[in-house]
C-alpha positions as CSV (number, residue, x, y, z in Angstrom):
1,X,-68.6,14.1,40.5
2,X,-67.0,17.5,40.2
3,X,-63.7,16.3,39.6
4,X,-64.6,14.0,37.2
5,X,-67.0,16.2,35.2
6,X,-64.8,19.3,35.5
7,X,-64.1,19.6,32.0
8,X,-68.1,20.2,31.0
9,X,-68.3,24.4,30.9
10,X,-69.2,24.8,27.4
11,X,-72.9,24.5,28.3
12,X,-72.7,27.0,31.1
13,X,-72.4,30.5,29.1
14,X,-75.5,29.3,26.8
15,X,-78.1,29.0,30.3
16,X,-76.7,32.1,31.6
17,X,-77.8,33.7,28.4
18,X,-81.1,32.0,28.3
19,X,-81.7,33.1,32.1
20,X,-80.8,36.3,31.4
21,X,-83.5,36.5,28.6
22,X,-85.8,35.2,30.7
23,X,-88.5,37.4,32.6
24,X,-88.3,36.0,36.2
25,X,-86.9,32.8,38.2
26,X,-85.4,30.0,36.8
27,X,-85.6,26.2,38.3
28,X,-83.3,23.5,37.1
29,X,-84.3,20.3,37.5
30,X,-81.3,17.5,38.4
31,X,-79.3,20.3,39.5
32,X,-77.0,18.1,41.0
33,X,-74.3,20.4,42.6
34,X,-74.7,23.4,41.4
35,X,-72.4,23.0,38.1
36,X,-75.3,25.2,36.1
37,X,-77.2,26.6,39.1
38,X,-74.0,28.6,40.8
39,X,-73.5,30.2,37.9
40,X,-76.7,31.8,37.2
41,X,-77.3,32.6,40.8
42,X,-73.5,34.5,40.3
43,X,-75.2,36.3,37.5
44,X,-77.9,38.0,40.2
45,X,-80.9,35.9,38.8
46,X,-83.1,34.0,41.3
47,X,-83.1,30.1,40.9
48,X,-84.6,27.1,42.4
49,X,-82.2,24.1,42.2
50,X,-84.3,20.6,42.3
51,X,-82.2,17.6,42.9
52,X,-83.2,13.9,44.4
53,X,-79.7,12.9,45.7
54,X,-79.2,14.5,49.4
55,X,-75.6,14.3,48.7
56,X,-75.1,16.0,45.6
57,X,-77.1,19.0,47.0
58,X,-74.8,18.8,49.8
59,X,-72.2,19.7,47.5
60,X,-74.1,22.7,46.1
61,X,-74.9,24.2,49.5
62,X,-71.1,24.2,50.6
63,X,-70.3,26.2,47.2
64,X,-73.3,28.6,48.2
65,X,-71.9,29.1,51.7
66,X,-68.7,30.3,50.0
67,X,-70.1,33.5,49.2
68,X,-71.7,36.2,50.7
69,X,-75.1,36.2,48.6
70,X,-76.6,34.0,45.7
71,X,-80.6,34.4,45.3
72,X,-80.1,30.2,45.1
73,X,-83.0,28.5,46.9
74,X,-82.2,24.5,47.2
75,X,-84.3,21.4,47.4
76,X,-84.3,17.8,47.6
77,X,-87.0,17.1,45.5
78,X,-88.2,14.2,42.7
79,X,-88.6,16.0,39.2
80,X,-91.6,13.2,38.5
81,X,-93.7,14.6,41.3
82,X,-92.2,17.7,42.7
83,X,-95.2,20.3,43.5
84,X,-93.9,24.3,44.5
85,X,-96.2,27.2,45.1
86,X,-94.4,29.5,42.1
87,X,-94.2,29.6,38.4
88,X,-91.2,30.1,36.0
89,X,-90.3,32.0,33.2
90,X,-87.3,29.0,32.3
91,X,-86.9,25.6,33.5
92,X,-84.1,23.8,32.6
93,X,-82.9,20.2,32.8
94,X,-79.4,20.6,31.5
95,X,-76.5,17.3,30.8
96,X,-79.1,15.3,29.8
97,X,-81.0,14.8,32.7
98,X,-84.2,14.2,31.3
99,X,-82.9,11.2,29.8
100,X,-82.6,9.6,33.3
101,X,-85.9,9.0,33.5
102,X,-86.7,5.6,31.6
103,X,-90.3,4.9,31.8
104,X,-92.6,6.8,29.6
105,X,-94.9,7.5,32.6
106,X,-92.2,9.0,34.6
107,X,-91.4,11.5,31.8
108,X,-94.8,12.0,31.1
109,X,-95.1,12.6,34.7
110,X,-91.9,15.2,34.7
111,X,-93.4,17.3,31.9
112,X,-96.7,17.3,33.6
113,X,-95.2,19.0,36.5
114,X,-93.4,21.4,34.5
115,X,-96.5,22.4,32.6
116,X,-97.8,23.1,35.9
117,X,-94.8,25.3,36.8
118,X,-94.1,27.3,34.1
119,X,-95.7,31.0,33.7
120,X,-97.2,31.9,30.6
121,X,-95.0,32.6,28.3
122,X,-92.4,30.1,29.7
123,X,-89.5,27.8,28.1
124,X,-88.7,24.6,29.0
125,X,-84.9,24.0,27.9
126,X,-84.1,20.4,28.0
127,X,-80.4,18.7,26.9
128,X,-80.9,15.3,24.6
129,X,-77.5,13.9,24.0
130,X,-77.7,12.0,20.8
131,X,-76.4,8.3,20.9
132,X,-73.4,7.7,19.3
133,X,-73.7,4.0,17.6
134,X,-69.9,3.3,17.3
135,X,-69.9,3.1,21.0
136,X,-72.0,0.6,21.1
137,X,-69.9,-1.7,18.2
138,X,-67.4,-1.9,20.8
139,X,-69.4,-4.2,23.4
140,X,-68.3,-4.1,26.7
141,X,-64.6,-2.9,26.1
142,X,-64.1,0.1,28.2
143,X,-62.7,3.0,26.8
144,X,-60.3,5.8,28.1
145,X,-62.6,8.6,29.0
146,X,-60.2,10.8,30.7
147,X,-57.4,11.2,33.3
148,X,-58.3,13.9,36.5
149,X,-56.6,15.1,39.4
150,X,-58.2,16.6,42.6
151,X,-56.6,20.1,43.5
152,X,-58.1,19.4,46.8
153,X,-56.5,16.2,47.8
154,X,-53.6,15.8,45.3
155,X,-55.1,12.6,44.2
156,X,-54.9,11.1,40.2
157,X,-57.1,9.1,38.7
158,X,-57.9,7.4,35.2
159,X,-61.3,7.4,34.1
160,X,-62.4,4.3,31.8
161,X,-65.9,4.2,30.6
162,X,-68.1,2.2,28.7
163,X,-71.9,2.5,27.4
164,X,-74.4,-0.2,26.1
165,X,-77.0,1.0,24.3
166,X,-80.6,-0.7,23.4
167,X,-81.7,1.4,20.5
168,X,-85.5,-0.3,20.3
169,X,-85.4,1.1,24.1
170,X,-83.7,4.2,23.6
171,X,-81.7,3.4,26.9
172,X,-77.6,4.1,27.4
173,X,-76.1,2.1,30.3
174,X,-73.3,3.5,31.2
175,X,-70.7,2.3,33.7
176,X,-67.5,4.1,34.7
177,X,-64.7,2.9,36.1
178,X,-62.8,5.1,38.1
179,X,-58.6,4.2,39.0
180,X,-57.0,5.8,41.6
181,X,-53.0,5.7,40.6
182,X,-50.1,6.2,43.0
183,X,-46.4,6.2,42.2
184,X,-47.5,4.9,38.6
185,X,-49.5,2.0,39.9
186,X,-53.1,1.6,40.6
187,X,-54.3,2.0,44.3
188,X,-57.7,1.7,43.9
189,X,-60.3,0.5,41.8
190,X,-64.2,1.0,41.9
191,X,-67.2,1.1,39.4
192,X,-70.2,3.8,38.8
193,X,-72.7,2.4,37.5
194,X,-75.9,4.9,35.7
């Protein structure tokens, strides 16, 4: 997730700012691991990190655990139901997580439970990508998202990705497929499908 998603940083400096304005903790919802939450926590502001996949919070804690401090608190949590004992001055739900929730009742559930968690004089910040219609004109030919290498490993990859969109719905399907290329020739091949 991290290697492919690497090149997403333009959204960090504007939640740094908006946590800084705020008045007390911050809790991102969907924070996956750690790509906004970090971050923040770096910044000396306290924030709750709420995420449903064990695995990408996995991630997150290993990047906490390489430094001496961050006021981060952690949880594996559902964003439809989650229920904490504190309130916040800025909730977030940053690269478009919001939009992962399909069923009207689940977001009406997910803004219910915000409501109930934010102070006062609160803000909810929420990222809407906008559809891009073209994209969907091109049926299911995949296009060339991007080409990544892991620093870690040394490994290359080619990232090909293609969305279908059902407007009336107002749900993207996207599926990414993800090539991993040695001496010039593909390796490996698996999908992502979200």
């Amino acid at each position: 997730y991290d290697v492919v998603y690497s090149h997403l940083v333009n959204d960090v400096s504007f939640y740094i700012k908006e946590s800084l304005k705020s008045t007390g903790p911050v809790l991102e919802l969907g924070c996956g691991t750690g790509r906004i939450t970090l971050p923040i926590a770096q910044c000396g502001l306290k924030i709750v990190g709420l995420d449903n996949s064990d695995s990408m919070l996995s991630v997150a804690r290993h990047k906490i655990e390489q430094h001496t401090y961050l006021p981060v608190t952690l949880l594996a949590d559902d964003m439809r139901t989650f229920s904490l004992r504190q309130k916040f001055s800025l909730i977030i739900i940053p690269f478009g997580g919001f939009c992962s929730l399909t069923d009207p009742v689940d977001q009406l559930s997910t803004l219910k439970q915000i409501r109930r968690h934010l102070s006062p004089r609160g803000k909810l910040i929420l990222d809407m990508p906008v559809a891009d219609p073209n994209i969907s004109r091109q049926g299911d030919v995949p296009y060339h998202f991007r080409n990544v290498s892991d620093s870690s490993s040394g490994r290359h990859f080619q990232l090909w990705q293609y969305t279908k969109y059902a407007f009336h719905d107002q749900i993207a399907s996207n599926s990414l497929i993800i090539e991993e290329i040695e001496n010039g020739i593909i390796a490996q091949r698996w999908h992502k499908y979200f």
